[in-house]
C-alpha positions as CSV (number, residue, x, y, z in Angstrom):
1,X,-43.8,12.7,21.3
2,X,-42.7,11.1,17.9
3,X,-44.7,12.8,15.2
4,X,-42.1,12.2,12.1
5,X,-40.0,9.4,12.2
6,X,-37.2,8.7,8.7
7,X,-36.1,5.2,8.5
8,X,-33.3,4.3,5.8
9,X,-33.5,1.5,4.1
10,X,-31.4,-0.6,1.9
11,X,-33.7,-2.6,-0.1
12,X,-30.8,-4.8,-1.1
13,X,-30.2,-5.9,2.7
14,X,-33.2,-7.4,4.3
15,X,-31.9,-6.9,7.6
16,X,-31.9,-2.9,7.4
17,X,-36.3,-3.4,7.0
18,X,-37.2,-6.5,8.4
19,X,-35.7,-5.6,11.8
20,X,-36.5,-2.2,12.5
21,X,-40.7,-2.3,11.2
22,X,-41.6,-4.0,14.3
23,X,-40.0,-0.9,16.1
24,X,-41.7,1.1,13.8
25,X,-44.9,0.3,14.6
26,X,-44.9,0.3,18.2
27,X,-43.8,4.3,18.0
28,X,-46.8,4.4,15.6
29,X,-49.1,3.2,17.8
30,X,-47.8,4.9,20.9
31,X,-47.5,8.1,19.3
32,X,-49.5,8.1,16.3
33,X,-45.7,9.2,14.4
34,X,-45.9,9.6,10.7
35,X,-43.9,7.2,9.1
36,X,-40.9,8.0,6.0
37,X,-38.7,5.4,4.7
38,X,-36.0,6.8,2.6
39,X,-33.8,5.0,0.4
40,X,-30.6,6.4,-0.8
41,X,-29.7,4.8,-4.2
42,X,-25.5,5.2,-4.1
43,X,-23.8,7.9,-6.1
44,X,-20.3,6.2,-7.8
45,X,-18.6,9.8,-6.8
46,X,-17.0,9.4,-10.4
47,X,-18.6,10.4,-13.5
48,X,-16.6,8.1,-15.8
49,X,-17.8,5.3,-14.2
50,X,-21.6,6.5,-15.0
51,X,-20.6,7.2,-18.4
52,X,-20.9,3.4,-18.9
53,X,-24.4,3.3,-17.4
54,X,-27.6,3.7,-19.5
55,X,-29.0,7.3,-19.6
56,X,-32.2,6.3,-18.4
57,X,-30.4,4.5,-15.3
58,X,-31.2,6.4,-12.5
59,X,-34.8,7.0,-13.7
60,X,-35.1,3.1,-13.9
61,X,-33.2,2.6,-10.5
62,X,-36.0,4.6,-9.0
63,X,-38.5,3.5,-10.3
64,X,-37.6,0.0,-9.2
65,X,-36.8,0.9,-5.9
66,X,-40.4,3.0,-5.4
67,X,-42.3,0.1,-6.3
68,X,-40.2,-2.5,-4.2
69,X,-41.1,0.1,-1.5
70,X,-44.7,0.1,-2.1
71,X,-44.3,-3.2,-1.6
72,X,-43.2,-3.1,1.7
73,X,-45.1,-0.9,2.7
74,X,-47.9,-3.3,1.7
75,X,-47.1,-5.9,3.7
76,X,-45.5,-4.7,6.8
77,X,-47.5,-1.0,7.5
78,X,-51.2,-1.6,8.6
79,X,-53.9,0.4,6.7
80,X,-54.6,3.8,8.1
81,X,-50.5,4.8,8.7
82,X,-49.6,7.7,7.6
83,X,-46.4,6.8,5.5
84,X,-44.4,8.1,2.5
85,X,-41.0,7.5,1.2
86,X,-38.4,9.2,-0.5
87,X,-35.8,7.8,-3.2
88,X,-32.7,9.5,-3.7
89,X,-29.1,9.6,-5.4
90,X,-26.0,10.5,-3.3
91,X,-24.1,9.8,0.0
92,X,-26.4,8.3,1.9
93,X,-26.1,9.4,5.1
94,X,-25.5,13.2,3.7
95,X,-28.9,12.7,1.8
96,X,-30.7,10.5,5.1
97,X,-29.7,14.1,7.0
98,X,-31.3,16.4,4.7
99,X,-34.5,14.3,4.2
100,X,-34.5,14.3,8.4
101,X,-34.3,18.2,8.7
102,X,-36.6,18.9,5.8
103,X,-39.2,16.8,7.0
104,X,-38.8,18.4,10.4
105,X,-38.3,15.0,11.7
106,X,-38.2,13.7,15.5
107,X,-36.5,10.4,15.2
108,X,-34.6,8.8,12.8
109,X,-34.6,5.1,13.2
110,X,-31.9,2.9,11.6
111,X,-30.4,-0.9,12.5
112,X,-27.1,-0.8,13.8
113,X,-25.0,-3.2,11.2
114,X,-25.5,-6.3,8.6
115,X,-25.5,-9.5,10.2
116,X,-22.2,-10.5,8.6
117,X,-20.5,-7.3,10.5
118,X,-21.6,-8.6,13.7
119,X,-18.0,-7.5,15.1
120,X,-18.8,-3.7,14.6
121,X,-21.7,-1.7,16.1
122,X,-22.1,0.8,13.5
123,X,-21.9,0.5,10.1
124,X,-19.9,3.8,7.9
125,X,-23.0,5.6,7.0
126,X,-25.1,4.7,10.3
127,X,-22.4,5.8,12.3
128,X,-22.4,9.2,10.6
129,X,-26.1,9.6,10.9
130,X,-25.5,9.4,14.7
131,X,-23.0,11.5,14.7
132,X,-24.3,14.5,12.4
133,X,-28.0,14.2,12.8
134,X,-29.6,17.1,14.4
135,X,-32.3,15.1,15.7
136,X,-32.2,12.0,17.8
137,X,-31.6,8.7,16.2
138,X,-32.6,5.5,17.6
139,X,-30.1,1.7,16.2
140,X,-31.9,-1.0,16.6
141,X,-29.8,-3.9,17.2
């Protein structure tokens, strides 16, 4: 039923990976779903701000986060999953939307806030996801 599923991640929140992979992994064994965690490194929205930042910022921001995600996917995603992952710059649920409909995705699963939120459902950019996604999208509480 499943056969691409994009979960965004913020490697700096543990809660936005640790409790959504068991989810995960069930839908992968169910429906043998191909597996893409994206992670969206912010954009500042003002370029005088990143005028202050090392050139090579971004490129080093990526690079970090790639291997940090490698990582992951070592430990949590058994041998023989099909998985990538995709690092980007920007809004992130703008750029969590694009991934979904490029990779022709089926699901999109995401957790629904930070543990220090627990008075909201939705975080800002999981609540747009829901909202604008063309595809469904699963919160994992």
């Amino acid at each position: 039923m499943y056969k691409n599923i994009v979960i965004p991640i913020d490697l700096t929140e543990k809660f936005s990976w640790k409790s959504v992979m068991p989810k995960v992994m069930g839908m992968v064994d169910a429906f043998g779903s191909k597996v893409h965690l994206v992670h969206i490194i912010p954009d500042y929205g003002m370029n005088m701000v990143e005028d202050y930042l090392p050139k090579s910022w971004f490129k080093d921001q990526k690079k970090k986060s790639a291997d940090h995600i490698e990582g992951l996917i070592a430990k949590y995603i058994p041998d023989g999953v099909d998985v990538s992952y995709y690092v980007a710059r920007g809004a992130v649920y703008d750029q969590v939307i694009q991934y979904a409909t490029k990779v022709e995705a089926d699901l999109i699963i995401l957790s629904a806030v930070r543990p220090e939120l627990r008075d909201y459902m939705l975080g800002p950019n999981a609540s747009k996801i829901v909202r604008h996604a063309e595809t469904s999208v699963l919160v994992i509480r």
